[in-house]
N, CA, C and O of each residue as an XYZ file, in Angstrom:
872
protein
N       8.217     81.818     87.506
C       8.809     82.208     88.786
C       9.963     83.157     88.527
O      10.489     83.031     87.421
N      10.387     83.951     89.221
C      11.199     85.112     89.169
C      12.266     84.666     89.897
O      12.155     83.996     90.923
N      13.374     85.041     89.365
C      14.604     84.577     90.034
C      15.150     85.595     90.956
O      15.475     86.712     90.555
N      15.250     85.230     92.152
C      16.001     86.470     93.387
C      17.728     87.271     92.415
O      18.464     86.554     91.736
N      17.867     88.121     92.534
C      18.660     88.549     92.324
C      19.904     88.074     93.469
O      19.522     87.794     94.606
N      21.157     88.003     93.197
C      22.138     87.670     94.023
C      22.896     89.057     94.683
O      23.354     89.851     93.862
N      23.071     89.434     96.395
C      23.146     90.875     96.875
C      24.609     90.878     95.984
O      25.081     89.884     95.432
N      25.241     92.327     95.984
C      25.891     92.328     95.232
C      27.257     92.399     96.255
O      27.185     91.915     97.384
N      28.240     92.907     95.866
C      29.372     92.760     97.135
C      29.561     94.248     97.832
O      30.471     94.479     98.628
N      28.486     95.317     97.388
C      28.518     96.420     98.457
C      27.655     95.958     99.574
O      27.895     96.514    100.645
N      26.713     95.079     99.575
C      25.652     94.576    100.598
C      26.468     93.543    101.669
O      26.256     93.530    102.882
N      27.645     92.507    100.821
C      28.251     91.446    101.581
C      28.957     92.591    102.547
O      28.861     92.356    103.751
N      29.562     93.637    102.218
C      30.865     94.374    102.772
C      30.094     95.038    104.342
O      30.613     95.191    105.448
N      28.917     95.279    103.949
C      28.179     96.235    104.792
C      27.997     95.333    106.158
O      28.109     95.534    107.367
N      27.684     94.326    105.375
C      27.373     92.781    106.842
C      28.096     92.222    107.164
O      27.836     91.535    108.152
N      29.146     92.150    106.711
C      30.318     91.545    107.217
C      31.025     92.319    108.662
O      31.083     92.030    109.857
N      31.418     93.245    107.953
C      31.486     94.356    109.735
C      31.177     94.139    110.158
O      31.712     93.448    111.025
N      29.931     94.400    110.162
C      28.733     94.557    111.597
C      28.600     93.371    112.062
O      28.100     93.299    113.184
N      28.916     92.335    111.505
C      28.715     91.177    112.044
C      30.475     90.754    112.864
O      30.304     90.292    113.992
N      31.869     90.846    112.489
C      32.775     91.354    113.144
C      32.970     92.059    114.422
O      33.695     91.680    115.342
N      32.281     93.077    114.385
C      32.341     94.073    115.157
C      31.711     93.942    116.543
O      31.979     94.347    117.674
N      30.456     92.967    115.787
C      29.358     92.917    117.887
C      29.572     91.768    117.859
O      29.568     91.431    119.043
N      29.804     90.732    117.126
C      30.545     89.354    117.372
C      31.334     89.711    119.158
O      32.047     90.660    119.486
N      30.932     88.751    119.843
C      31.490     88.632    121.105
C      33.230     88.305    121.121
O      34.230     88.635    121.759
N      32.793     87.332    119.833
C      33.961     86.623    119.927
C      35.547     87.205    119.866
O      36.646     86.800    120.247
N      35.009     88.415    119.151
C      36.201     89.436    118.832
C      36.884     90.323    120.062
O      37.962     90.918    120.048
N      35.901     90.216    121.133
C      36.453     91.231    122.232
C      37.270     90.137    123.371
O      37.963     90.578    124.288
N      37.086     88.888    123.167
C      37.803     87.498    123.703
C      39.186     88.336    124.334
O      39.362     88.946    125.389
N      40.034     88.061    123.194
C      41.358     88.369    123.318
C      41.976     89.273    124.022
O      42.952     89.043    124.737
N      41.393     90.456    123.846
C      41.505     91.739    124.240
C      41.430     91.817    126.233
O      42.297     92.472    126.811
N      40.518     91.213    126.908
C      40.794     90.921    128.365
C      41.803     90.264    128.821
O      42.427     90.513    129.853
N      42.051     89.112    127.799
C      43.113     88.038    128.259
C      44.581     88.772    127.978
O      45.467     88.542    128.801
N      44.863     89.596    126.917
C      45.810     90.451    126.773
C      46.211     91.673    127.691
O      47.344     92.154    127.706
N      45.349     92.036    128.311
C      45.413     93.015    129.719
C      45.764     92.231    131.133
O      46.360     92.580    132.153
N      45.212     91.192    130.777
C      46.017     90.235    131.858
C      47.675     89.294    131.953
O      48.325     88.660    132.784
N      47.741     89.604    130.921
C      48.802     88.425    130.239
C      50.039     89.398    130.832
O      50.975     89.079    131.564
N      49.603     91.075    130.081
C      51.149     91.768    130.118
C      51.215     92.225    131.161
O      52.354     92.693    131.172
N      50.626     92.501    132.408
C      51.227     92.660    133.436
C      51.948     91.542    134.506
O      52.710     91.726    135.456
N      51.563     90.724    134.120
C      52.093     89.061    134.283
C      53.257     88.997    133.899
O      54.127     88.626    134.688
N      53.594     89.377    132.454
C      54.494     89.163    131.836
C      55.980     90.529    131.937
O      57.195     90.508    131.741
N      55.082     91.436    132.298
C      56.250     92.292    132.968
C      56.722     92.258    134.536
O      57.519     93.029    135.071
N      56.095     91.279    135.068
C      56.486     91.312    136.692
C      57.400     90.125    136.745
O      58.219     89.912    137.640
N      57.149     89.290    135.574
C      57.879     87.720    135.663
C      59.382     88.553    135.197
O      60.477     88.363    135.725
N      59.000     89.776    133.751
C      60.839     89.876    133.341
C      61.494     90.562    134.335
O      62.714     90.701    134.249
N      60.756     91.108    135.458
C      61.307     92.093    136.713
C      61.743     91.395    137.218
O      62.954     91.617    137.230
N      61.198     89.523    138.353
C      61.719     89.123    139.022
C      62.823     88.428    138.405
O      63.911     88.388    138.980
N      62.630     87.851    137.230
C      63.947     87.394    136.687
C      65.724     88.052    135.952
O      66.820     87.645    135.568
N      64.797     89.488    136.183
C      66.191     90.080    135.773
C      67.162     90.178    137.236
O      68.393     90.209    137.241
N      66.361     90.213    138.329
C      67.371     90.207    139.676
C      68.526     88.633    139.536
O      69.632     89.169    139.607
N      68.669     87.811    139.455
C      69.114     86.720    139.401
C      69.639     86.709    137.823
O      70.632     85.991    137.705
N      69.297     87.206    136.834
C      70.277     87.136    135.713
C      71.360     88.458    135.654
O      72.160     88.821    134.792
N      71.104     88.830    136.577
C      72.520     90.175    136.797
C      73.529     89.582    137.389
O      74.732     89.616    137.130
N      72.796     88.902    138.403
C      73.877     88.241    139.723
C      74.612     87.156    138.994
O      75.816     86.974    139.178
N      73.669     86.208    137.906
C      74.609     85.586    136.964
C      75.702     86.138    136.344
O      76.828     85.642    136.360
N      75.312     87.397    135.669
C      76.177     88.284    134.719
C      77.074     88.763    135.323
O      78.067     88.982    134.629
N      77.186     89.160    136.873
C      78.239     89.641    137.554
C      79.106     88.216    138.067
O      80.314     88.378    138.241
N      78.520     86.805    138.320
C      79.196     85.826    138.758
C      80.057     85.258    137.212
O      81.274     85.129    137.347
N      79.489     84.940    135.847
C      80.529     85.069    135.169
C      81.395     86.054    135.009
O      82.539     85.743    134.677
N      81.044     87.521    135.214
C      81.986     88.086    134.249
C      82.755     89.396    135.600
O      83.260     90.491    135.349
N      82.625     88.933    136.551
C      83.065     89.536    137.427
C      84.211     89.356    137.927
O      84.507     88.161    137.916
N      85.170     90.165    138.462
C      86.438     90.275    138.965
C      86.538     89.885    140.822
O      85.971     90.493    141.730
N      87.624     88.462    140.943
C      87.304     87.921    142.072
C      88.362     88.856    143.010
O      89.547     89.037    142.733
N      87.529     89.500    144.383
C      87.749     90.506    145.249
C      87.632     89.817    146.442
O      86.664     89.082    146.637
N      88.930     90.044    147.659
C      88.446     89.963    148.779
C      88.242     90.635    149.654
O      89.206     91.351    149.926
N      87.065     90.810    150.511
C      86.792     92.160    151.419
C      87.593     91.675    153.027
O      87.980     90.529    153.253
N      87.688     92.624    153.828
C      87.783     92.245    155.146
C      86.174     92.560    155.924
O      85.159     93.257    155.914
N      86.880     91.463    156.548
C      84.802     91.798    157.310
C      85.103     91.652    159.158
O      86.176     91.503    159.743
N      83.725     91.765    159.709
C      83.761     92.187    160.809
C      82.455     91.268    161.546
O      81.703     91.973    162.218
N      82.107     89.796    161.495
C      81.034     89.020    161.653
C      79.877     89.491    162.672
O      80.455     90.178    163.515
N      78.922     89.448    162.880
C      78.009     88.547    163.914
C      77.727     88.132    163.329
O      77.999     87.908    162.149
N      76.370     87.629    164.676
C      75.696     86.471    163.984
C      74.205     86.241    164.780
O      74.026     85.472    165.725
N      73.423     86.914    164.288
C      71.949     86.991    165.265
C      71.235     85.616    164.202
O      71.548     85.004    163.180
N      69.950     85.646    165.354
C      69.268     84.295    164.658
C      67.840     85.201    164.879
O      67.519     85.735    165.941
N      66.904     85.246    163.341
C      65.873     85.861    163.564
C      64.624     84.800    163.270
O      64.742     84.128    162.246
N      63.707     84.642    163.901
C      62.614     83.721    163.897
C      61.901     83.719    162.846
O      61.371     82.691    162.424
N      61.748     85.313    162.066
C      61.354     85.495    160.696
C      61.681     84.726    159.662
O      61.069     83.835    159.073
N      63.033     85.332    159.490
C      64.079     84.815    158.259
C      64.449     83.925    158.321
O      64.612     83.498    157.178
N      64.890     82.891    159.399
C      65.465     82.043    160.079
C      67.285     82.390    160.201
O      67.610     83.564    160.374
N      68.087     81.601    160.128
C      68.995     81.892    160.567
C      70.150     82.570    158.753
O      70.172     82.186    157.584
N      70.745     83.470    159.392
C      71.868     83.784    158.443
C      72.693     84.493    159.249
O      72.722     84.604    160.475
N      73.321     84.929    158.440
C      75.268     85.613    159.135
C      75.003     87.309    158.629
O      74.707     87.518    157.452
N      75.073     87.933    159.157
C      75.237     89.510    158.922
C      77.100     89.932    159.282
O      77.665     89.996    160.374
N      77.724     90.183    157.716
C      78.995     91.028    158.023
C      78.563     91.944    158.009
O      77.436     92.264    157.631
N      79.718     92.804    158.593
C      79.854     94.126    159.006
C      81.547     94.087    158.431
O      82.501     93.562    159.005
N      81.539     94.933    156.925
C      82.817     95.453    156.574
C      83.583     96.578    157.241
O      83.075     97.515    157.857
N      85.249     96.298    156.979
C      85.837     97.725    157.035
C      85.370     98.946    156.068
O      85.186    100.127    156.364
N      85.251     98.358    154.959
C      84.955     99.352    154.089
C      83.545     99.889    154.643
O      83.179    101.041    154.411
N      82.903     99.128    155.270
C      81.466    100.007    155.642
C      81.547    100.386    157.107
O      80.644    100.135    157.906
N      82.898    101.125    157.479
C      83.084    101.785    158.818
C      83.322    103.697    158.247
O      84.401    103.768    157.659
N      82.843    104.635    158.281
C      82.970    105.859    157.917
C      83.897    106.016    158.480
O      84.548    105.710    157.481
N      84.698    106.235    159.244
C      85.645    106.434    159.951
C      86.900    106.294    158.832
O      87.675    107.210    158.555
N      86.925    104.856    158.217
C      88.227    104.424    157.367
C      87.878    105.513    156.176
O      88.601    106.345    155.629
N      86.446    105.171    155.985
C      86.533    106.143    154.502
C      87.105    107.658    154.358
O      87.920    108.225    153.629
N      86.253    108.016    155.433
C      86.526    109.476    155.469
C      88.431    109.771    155.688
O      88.904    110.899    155.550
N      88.946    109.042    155.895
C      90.240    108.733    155.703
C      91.070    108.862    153.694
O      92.173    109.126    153.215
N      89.640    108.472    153.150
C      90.235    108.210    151.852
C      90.313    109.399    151.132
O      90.042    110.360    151.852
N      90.644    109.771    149.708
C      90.669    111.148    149.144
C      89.450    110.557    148.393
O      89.169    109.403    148.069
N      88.770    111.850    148.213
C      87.371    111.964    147.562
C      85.887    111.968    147.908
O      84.861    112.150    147.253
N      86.345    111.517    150.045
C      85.300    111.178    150.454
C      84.745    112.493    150.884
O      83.819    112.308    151.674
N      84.933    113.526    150.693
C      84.266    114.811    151.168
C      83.110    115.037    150.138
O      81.949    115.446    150.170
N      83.895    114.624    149.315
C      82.399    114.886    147.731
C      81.275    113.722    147.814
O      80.110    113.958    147.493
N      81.754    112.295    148.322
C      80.742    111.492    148.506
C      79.948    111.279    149.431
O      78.783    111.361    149.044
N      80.095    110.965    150.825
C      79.802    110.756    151.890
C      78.897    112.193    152.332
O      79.218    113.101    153.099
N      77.688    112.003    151.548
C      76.784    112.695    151.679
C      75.396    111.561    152.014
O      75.460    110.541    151.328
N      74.210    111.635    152.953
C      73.137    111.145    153.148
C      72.647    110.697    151.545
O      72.682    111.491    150.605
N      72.249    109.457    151.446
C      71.547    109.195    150.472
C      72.236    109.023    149.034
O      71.838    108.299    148.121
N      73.199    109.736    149.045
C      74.404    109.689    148.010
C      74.965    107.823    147.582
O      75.328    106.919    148.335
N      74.822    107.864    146.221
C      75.655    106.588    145.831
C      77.262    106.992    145.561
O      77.754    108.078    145.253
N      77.758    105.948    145.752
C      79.251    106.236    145.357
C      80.227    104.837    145.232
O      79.953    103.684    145.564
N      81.139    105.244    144.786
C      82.246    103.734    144.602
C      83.657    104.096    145.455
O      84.294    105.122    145.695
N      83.774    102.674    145.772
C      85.090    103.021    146.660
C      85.881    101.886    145.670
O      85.335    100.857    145.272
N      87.523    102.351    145.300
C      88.119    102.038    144.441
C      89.110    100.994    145.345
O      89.558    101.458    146.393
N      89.451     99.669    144.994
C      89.820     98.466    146.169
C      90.954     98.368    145.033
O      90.749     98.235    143.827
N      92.293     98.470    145.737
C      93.566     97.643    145.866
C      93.745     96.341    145.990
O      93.681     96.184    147.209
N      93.976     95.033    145.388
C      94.871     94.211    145.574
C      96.054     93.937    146.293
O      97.154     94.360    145.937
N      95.822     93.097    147.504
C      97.143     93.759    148.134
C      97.654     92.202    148.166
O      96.928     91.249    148.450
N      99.299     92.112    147.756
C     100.042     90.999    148.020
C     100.409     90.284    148.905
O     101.172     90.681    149.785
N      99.853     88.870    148.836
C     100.380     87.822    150.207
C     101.556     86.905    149.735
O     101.910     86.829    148.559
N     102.212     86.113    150.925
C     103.066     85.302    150.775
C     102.136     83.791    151.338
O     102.344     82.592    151.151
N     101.229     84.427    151.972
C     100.393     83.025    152.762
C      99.358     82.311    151.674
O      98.190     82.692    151.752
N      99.564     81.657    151.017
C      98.634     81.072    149.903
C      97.451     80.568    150.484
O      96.405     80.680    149.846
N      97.449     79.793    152.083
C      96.146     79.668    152.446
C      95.018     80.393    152.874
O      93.843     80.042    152.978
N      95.596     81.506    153.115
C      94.625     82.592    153.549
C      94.811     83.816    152.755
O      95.861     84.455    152.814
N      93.498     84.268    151.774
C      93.484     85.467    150.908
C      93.547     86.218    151.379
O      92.667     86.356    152.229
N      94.660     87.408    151.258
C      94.582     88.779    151.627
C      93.416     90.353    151.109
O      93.351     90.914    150.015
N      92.797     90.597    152.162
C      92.388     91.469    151.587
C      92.421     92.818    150.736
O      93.057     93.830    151.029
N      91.864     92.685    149.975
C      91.785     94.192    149.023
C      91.899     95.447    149.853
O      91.193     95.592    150.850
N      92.808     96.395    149.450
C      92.604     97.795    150.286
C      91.808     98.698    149.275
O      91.595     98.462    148.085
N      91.425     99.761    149.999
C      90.387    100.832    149.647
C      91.448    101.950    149.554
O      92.276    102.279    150.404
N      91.253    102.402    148.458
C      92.507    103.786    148.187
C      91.910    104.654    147.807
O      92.741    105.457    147.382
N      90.684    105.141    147.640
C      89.964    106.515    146.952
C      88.638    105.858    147.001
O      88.293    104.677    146.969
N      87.821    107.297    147.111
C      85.886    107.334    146.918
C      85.815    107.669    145.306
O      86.869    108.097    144.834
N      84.933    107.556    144.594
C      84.716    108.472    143.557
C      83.229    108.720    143.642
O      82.482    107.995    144.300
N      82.812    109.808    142.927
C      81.080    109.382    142.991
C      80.302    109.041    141.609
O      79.115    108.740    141.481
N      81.460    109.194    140.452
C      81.296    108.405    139.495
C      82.358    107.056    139.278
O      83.440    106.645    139.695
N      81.450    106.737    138.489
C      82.300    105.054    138.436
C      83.919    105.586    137.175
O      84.034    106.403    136.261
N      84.758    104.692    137.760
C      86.105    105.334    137.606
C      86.105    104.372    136.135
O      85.425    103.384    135.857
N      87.448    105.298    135.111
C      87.505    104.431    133.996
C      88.720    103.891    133.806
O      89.548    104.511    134.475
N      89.000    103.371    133.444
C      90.838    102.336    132.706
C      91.446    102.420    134.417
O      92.313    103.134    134.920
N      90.821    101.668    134.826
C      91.540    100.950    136.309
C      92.618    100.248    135.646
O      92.882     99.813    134.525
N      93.127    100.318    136.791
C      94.836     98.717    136.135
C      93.986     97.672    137.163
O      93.150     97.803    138.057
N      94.856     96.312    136.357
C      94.146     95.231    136.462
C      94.416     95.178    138.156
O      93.937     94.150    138.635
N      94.877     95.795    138.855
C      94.677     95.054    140.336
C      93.934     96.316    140.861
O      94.080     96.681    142.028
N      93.373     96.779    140.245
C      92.001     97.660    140.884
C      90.700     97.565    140.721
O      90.428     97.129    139.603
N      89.523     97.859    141.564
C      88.255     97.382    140.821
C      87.508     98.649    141.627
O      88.059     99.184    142.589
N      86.197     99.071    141.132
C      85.503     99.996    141.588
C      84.285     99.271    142.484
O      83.866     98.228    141.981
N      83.617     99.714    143.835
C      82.983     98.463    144.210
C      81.636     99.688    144.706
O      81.787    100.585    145.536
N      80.459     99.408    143.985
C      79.450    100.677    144.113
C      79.098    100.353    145.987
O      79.103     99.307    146.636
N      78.866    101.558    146.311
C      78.024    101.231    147.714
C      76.945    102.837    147.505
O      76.747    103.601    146.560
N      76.429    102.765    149.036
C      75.212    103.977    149.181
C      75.540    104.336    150.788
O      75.703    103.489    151.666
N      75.577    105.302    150.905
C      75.366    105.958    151.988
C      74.250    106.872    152.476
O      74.170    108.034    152.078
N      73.059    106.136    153.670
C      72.043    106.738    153.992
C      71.548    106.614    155.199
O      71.408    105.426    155.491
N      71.128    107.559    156.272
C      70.658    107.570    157.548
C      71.940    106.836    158.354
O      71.632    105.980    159.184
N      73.502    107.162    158.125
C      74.810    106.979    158.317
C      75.065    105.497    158.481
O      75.266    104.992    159.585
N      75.049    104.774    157.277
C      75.043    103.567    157.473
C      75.700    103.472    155.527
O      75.269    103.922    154.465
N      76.524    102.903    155.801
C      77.294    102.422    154.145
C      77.031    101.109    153.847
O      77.345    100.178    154.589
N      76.365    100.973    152.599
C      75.667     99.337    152.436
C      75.861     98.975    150.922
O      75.387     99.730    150.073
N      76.611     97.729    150.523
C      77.005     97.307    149.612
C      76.079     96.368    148.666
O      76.423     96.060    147.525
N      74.629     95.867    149.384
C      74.426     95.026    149.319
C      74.736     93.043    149.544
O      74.128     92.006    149.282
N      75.907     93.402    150.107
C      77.002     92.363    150.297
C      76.606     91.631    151.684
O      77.013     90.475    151.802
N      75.823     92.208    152.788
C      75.919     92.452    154.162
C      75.290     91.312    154.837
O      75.432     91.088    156.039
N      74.340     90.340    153.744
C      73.453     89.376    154.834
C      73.098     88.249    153.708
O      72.564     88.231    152.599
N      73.597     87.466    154.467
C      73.711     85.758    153.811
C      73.253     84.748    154.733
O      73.723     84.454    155.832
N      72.084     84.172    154.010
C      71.960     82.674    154.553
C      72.987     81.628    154.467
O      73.711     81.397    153.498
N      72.952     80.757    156.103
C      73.623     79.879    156.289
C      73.056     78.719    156.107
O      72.041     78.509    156.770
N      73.556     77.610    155.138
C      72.829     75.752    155.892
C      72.840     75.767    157.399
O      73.510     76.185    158.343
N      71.768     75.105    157.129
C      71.471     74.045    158.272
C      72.367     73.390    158.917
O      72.448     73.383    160.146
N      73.046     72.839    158.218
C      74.101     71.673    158.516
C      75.367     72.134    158.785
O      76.209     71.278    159.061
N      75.692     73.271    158.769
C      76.723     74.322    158.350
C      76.725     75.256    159.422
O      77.732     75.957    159.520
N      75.634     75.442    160.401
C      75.638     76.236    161.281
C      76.520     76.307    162.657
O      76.678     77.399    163.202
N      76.973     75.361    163.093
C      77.274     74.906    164.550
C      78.672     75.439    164.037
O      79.217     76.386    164.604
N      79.251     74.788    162.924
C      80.844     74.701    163.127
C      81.057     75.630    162.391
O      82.268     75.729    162.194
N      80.095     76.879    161.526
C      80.607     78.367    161.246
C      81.199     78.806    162.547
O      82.355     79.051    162.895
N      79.699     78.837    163.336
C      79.696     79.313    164.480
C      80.983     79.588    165.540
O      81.546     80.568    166.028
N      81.089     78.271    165.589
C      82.405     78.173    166.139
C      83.822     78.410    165.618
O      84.571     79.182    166.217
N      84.103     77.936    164.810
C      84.981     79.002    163.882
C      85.254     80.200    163.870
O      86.307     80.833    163.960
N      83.906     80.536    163.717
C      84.366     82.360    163.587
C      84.224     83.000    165.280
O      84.761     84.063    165.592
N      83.422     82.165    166.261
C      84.288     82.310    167.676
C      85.631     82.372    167.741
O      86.289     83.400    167.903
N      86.104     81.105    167.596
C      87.384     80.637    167.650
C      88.410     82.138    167.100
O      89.306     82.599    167.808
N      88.026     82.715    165.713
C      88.919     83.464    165.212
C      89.009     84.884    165.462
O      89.917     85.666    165.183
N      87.561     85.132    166.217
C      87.203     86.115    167.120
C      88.564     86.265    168.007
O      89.487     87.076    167.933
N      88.330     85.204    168.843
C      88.836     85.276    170.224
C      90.715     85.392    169.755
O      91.338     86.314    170.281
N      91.350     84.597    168.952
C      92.182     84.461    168.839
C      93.076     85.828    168.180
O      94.276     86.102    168.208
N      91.625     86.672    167.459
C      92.781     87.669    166.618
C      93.530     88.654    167.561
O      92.773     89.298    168.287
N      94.492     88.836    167.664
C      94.685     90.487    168.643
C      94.846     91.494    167.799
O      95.113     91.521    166.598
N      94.551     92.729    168.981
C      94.187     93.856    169.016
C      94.934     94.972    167.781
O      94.822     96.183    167.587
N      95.700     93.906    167.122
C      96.001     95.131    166.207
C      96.271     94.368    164.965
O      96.929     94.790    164.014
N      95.646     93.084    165.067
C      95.423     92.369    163.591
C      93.949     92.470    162.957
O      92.933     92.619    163.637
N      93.976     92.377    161.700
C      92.718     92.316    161.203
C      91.718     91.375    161.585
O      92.186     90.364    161.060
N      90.604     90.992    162.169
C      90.147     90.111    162.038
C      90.289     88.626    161.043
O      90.415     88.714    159.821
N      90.266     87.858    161.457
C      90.535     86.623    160.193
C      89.612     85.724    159.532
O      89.653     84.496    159.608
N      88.313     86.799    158.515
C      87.470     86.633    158.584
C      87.588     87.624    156.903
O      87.899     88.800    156.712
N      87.200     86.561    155.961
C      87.517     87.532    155.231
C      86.424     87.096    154.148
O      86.021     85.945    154.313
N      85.875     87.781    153.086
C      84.517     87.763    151.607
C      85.341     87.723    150.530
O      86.200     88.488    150.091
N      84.767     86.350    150.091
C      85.507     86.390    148.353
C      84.326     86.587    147.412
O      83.653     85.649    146.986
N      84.157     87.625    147.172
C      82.921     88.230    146.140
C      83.483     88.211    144.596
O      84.621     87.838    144.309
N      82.450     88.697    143.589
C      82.691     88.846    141.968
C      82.111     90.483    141.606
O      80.920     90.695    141.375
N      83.058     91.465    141.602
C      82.495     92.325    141.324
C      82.911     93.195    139.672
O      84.056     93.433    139.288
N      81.651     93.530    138.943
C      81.671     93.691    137.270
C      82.365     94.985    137.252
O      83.015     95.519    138.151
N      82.174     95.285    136.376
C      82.772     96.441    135.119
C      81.289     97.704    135.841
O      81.423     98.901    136.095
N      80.318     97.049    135.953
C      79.454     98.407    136.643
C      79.877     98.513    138.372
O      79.088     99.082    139.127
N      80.717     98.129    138.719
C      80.829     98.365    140.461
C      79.846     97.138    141.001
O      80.229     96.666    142.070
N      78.552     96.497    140.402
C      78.015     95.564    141.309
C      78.723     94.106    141.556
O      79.634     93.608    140.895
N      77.987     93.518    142.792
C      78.980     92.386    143.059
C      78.428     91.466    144.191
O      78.164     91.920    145.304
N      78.286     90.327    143.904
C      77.644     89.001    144.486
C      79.039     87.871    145.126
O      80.217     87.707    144.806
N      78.383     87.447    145.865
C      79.580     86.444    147.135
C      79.455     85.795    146.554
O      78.788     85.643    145.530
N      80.309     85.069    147.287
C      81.058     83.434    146.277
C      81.350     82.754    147.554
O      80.785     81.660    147.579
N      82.046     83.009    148.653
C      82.392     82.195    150.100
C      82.988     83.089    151.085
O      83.263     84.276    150.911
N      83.176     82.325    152.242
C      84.098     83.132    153.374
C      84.844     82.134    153.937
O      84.698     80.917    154.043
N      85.734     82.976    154.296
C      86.994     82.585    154.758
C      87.134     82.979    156.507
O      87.137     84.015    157.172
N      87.239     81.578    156.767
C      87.312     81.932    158.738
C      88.551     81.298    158.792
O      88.528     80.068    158.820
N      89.661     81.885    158.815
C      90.819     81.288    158.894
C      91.068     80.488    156.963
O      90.942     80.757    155.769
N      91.537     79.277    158.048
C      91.780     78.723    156.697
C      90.634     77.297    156.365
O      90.788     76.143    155.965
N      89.556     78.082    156.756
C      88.632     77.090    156.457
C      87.728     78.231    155.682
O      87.470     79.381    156.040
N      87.278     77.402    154.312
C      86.341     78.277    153.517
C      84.889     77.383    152.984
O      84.554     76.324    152.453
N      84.334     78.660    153.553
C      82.508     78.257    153.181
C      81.831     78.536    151.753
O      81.500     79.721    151.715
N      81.587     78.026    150.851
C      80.538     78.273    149.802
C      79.201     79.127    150.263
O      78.547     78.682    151.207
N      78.776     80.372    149.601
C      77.367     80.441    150.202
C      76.411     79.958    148.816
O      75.185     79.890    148.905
C-alpha cells in the first residue's frame, strides 16, 4: 500500500483563507459594529449636555441676575416659570459701551456683570452689566464675570429663561411673586431676583430664586 503524502504548508495557507474569508462567521461583527457606533455617539452627545451643566455647577462663579417673572401654564410642557431679564431688555444694553459692535441679528456676544454691594444680607443684590464684548473678555477682577448670550429675530437669550416648577411648589411661588409684583414701586427693581453659576467660558446654569426673602431651589 502506498502511503498518501502529507499537503505541504503552501496547500494549508491556500485553504485556510478561503475558508476565513466566505466563513459567514467573519462578517458577524462587522453589522453589529455599524450599529453599536452610532448608538454610541448619540449616547456621548446626550450626555455631554448635563456634564457641562455639572462642570459649570462645580466650577462656576455664583451670580445674581435681576429678573422680570411671568408665569404661563402650557398643557404641553406642563407647568414652569419663564423670566424675563433686565439684561435681556435691548434698551439697557444698547445703553452699554460695545453694544454697537454686538447687537447685531444672530450675533453671539457677552455682557460683562458687576457685583454690586449690599448692606441687606437677606436679600442678594443684583449684578450690574457694565460693557458688551463680542469676544469673551480676559483677566476680569474677581467681582466681574463675562455671561455669553445671542441676539436673534430681536430677542436676547441666555439660555437661563425657562424653568420647571414642583408640583407642590406651585401655589405659594405663585403667590409670592404676586405679592412682590404688586408691592414693588415704580422706580424699584422688581424683587425677584436668579442665583445662577456662571464658568470661565461665559456659560451658566440656575441654582434658585429669590422672591423677596423667600428662596426656591430649582
Amino acid at each position: 500500500m502506498k502511503s498518501q503524502p502529507f499537503p505541504d504548508e503552501s496547500s494549508e495557507k491556500q485553504l485556510i483563507p478561503e475558508f476565513e474569508i466566505n466563513s459567514p462567521l467573519n462578517n458577524k461583527p462587522i453589522p453589529i459594529l455599524r450599529f453599536l457606533i452610532p448608538l454610541i455617539i448619540q449616547a456621548g452627545l446626550i450626555l455631554a449636555i448635563p456634564a457641562q451643566s455639572a462642570h459649570t455647577y462645580l466650577t462656576g462663579k455664583t451670580v445674581i441676575l435681576q429678573t422680570v417673572p411671568v408665569d404661563p401654564y402650557n398643557i404641553l410642557t406642563g407647568y414652569y416659570q419663564i423670566l424675563n431679564y433686565d439684561i435681556s431688555t435691548k434698551t439697557i444694553l444698547e445703553k452699554l459701551p460695545g453694544s454697537k459692535d454686538v447687537l447685531k441679528d444672530g450675533n453671539s456676544f457677552y455682557v460683562v456683570l458687576q457685583e454690586e454691594k449690599t448692606t441687606d444680607e437677606k436679600i442678594p443684590k443684583a449684578w450690574k452689566p457694565i460693557r458688551l464684548s463680542e469676544k469673551l473678555p480676559d483677566s476680569l477682577p474677581d467681582n466681574q464675570i463675562a455671561l455669553k448670550g445671542k441676539y436673534q429675530y430681536g430677542l436676547i437669550k441666555y439660555g437661563l429663561e425657562k424653568y420647571n416648577i414642583p408640583e407642590d411648589q406651585r401655589n405659594q411661588i405663585n403667590d409670592n411673586i404676586s405679592q412682590a409684583t404688586q408691592s414693588a414701586t415704580q422706580n424699584q427693581p422688581q424683587p425677584i431676583v436668579v442665583e445662577v453659576k456662571i464658568d470661565s467660558q461665559g456659560k451658566a446654569v440656575p441654582i434658585s430664586m429669590w422672591v423677596k426673602e423667600r428662596n426656591y431651589r430649582f
